[in-house]
C-alpha positions in Angstrom: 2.4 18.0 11.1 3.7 15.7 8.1 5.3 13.7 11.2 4.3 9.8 10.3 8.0 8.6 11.2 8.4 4.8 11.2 5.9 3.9 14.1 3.7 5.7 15.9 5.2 6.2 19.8 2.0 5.8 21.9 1.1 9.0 24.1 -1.0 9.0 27.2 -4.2 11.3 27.1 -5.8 9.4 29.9 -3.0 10.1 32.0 -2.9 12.6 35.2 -0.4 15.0 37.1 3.0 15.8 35.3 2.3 13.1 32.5 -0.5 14.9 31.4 0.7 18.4 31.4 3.8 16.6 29.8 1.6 15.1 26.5 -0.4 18.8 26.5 2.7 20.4 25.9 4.3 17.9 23.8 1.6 18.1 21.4 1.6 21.5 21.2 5.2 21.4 20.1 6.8 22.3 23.7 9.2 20.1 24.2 11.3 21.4 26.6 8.8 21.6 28.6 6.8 18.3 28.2 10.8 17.0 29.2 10.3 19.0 32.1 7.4 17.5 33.0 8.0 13.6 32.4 11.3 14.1 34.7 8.6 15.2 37.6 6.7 11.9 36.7 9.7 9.9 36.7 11.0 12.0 40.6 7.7 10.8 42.1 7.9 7.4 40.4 11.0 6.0 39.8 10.4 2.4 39.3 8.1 3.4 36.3 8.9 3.0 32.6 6.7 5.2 30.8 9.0 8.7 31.7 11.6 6.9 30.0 10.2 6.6 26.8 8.5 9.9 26.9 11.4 11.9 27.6 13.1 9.8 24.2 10.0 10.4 22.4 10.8 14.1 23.1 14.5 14.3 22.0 13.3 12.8 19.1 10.4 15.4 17.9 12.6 18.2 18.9 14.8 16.9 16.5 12.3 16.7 14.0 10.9 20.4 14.1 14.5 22.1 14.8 15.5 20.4 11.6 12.1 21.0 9.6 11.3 17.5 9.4 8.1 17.6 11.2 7.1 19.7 8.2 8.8 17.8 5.3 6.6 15.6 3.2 7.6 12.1 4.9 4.5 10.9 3.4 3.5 12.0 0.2 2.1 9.5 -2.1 5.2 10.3 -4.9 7.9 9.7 -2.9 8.6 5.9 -1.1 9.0 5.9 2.4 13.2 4.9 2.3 14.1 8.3 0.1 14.6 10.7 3.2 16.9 13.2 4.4 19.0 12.0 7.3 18.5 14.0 10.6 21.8 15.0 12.3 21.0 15.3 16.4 24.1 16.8 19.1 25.9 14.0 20.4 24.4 15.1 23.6 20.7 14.5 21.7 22.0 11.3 20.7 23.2 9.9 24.2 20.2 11.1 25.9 17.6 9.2 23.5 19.9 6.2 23.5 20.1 5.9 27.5 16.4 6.7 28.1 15.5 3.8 25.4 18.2 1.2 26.7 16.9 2.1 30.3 13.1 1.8 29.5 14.4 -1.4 27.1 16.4 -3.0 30.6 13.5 -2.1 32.7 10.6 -4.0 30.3 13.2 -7.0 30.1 13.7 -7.5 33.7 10.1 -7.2 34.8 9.1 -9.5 32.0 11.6 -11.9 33.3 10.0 -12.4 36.2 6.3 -12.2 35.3 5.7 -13.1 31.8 2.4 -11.7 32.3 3.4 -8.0 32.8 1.1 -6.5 30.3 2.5 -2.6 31.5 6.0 -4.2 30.9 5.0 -5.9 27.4 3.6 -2.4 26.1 6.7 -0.2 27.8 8.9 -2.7 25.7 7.4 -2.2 22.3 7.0 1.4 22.4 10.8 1.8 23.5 11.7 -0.8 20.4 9.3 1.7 18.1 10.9 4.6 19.1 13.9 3.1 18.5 12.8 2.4 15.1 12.2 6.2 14.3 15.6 6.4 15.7 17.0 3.9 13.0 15.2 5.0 10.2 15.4 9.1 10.2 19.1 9.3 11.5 21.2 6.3 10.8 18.7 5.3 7.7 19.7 1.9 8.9 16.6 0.1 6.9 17.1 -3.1 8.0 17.4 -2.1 12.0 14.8 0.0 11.6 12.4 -2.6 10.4 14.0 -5.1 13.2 12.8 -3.2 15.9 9.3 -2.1 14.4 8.7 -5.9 14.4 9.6 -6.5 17.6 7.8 -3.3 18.5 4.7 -5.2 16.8 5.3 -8.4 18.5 5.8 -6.8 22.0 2.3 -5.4 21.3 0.6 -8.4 19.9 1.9 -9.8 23.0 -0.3 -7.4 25.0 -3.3 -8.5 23.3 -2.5 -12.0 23.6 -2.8 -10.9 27.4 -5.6 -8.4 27.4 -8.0 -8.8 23.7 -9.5 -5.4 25.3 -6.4 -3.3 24.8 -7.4 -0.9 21.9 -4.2 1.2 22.6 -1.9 -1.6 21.7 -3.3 -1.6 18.3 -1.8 1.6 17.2 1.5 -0.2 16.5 -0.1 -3.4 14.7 -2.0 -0.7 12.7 1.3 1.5 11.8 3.1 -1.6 11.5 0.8 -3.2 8.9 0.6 0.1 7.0 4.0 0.9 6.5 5.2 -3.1 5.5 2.2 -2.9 3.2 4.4 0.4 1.4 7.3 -1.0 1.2 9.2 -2.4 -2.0 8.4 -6.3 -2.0 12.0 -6.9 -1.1 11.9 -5.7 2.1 8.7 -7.7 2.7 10.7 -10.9 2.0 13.0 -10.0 4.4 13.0 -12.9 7.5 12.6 -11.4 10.3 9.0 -10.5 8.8 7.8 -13.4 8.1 4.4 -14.1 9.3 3.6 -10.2 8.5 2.4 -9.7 4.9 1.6 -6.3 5.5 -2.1 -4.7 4.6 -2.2 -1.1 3.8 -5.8 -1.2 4.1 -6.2 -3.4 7.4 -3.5 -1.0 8.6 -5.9 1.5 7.6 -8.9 -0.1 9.7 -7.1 -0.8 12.5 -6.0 3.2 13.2 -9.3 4.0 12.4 -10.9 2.0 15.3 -7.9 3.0 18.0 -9.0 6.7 16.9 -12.4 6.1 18.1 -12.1 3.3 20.9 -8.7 4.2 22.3 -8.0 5.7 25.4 -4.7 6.7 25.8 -3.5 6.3 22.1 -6.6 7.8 20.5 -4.5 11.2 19.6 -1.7 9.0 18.3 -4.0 7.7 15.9 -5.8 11.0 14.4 -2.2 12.2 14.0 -1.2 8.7 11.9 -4.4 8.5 10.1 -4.5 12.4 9.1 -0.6 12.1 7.7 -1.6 8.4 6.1 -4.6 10.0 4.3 -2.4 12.6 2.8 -0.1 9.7 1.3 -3.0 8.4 0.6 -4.8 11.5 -1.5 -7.7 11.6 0.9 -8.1 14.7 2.2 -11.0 15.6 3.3 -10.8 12.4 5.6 -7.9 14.2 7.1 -9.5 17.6 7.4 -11.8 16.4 10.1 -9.3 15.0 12.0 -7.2 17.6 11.9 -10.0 20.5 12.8 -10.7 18.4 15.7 -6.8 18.3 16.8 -6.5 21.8 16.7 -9.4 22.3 18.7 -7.2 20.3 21.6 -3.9 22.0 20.9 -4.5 24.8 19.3 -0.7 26.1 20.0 0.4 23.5 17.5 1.0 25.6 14.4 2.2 22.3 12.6 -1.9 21.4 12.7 -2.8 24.3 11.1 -0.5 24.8 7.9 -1.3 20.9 7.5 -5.1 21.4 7.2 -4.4 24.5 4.6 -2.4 21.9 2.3 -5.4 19.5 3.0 -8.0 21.8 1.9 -5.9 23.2 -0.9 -5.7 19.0 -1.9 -8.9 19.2 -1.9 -9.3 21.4 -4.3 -10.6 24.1 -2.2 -8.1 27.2 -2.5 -9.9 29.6 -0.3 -10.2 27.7 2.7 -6.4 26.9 2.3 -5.7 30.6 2.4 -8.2 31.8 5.2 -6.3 29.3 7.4 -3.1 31.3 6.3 -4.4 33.8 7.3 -5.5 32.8 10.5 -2.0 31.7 11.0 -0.6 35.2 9.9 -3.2 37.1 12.3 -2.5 34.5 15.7 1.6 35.0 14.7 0.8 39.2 14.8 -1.1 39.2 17.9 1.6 37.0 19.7 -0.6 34.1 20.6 0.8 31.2 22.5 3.1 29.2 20.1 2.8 31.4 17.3 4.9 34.6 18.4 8.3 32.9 18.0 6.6 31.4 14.3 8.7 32.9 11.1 6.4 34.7 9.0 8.2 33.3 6.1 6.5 30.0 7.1 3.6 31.6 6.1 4.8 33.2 3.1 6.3 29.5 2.0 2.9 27.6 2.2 0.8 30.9 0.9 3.5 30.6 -1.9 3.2 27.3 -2.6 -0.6 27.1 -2.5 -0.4 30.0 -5.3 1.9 27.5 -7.1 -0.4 24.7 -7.7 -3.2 27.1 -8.6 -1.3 29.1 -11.3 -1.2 32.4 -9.9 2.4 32.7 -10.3 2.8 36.3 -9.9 1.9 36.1 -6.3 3.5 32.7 -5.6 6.6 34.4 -7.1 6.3 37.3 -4.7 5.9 35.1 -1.3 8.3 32.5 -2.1 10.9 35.3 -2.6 10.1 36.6 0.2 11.2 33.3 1.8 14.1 32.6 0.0 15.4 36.5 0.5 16.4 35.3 4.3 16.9 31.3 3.4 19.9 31.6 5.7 17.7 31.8 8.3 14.9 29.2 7.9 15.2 25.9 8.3 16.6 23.7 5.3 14.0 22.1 4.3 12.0 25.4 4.2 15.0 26.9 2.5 15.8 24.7 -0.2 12.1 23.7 -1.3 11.4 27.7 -1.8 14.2 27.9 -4.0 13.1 24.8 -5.9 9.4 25.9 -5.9 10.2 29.1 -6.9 12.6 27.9 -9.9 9.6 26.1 -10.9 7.6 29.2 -11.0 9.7 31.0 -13.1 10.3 28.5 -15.6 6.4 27.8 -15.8 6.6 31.7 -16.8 9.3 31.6 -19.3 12.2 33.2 -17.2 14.4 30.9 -17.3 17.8 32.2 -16.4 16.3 33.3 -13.2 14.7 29.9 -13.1 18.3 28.3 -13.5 19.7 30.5 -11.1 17.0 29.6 -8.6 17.5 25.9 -9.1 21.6 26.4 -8.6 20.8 28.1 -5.1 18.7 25.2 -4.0 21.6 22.7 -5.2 24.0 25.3 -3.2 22.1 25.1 0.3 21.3 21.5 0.3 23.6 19.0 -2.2 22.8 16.4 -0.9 18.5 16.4 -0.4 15.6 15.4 -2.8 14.8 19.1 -3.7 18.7 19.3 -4.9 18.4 15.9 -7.1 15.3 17.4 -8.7 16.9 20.6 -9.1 20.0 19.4 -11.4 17.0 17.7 -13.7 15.3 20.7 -14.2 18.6 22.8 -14.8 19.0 20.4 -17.9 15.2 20.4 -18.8 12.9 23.0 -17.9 9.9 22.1 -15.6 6.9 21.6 -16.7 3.4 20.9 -15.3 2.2 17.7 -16.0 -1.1 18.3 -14.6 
């Protein structure tokens, strides 16, 4: 659930009919299905823009969970938001997100155009330009692009409240948007085309907070922002809340639940962490929905890990092996932070050759990712806990 890409893509829980089956299933990680879905919408509405950019928001998260990015730490307090992997869609993925975007972009433009005052238009136009942020920033990593549209993603929606003060929805950008200009280096803050936004982590902060309990159709979005900000944040048991009551509504979404096991075992509360490992473990062996297809070794990597942090480094070694025995298998970022973790473990142990061999396989799988470049450091230096 570590999914806080650049802004947050505005959902519809208030919706009805295919839209809302749609959302149900894309927040319990069906994509395919939710496609399904928003296509029905779109057949019984063509002249509507919201499919559009729910069918691109779609591509987009598919991407994001085939490639283990919806589980990577995209915002952990240590690293900066621009130090990321770059995803690598099918050219069909990336045609598809591009013409549903340009489509729903063309659409917003043209109705503007001849009513200024199209308030659905305004807010179908800034969630097309965030989503084309996301876009930007986790696949090209063009920086600069990426922060182009968010602001005009943020001006679309300040637009809407210009129009309508009552909108609580259209705050979810101007609260995303404030948070993440608020992280970022100061030289990206100077940059023009942001003038006029100084960025507020804090305000950014406020602003979620109150779409999470006023919103109507963006109220989801928010819990899901402010539960991954709060982890950047080292907060949390404000995210465990959030998160317990998100599970409650999808409870297929197995992303929620390894998420509120590393927030309890942040919290300092290892046994909690663990029973909700092994409530994952039991749902995966008695084939509930979304959990039978699950890799065990999922739960083996974040029992693993867990252990790590806690210093009981015979049993971490024993589940992270376990995960890095079929690495071929996982997805990368799975893979390679096993081997990494597990290198770690060892050399916190005093086997080191096995340590150096674990960091060499991580460097082998994945050259070019963050787990890699820490890898080479600790092949030179042995790790050691600072804390």
């Amino acid at each position: 659930m570590r999914w806080l890409a650049f802004l947050a893509a505005c959902g519809a829980a208030c919706a009805t009919g295919p839209v809302s089956r749609g959302w149900d299933h894309f927040y319990n990680l069906e994509f395919d299905q939710a496609i399904a879905e928003f296509r029905k919408a779109l057949e019984e509405n063509p002249e509507s823009i919201g499919p559009h950019n729910h069918i691109a928001q779609c591509i987009m998260f598919r991407l994001m969970l085939r490639t283990g990015a919806l589980e990577s730490e995209l915002v952990t307090g240590t690293n900066p938001f621009l130090r990321r992997a770059k995803l690598e869609p099918t050219e069909a993925e990336r045609k598809a997100f591009h013409e549903r975007v340009d489509t729903a972009l063309n659409m917003a433009r043209a109705r503007i155009a001849a009513n200024p005052k199209d308030k659905d238009a305004w807010y179908a136009q800034g969630v097309a330009y965030g989503l084309r942020a996301n876009y930007n920033f986790l696949v090209r990593k063009a920086y600069m692009d990426s922060l182009r549209d968010a602001t005009n993603a943020r001006k679309s929606h300040d637009r809407v409240l210009q129009l309508d003060p009552s909108n609580v929805d259209a705050r979810l950008v101007q609260g995303v948007h404030e948070y993440v200009v608020g992280s970022l280096p100061l030289g990206y803050r100077m940059l023009g085309f942001l003038i006029g936004f100084r960025g507020d982590k804090d305000n950014g902060i406020r602003i979620l907070q109150r779409v999470a309990r006023e919103g109507d159709q963006n109220r989801v979005d928010a819990e899901i922002m402010l539960a991954a900000i709060y982890r950047r944040e080292r907060r949390p048991k404000d995210a465990i809340p959030l998160l317990e009551d998100l599970i409650r509504r999808f409870p297929r979404n197995y992303l929620l639940r390894f998420e509120l096991s590393q927030m309890y075992s942040d919290a300092i509360d290892k046994d909690n962490a663990l029973r909700v490992l092994a409530e994952i473990e039991r749902l995966k062996r008695e084939g509930a929905p979304g959990y039978k297809d699950l890799p065990i070794e999922k739960v083996y990597f974040s029992r693993g890990v867990v252990q790590f942090w806690y210093r009981e480094f015979p049993q971490a070694i024993e589940n992270l092996s376990r995960v890095t025995a079929r690495a071929q298998e996982l997805d990368l970022n799975t893979a390679v932070t096993a081997w990494l973790r597990l290198g770690q473990t060892y050399d916190l142990t005093g086997r080191r050759s096995e340590a150096q061999k674990a960091y060499q396989a991580a460097i082998a799988l994945a050259p070019q990712s963050e787990q890699a470049k820490q890898a080479r450091e600790y092949l030179a230096s042995p790790y050691r806990r600072k804390v």
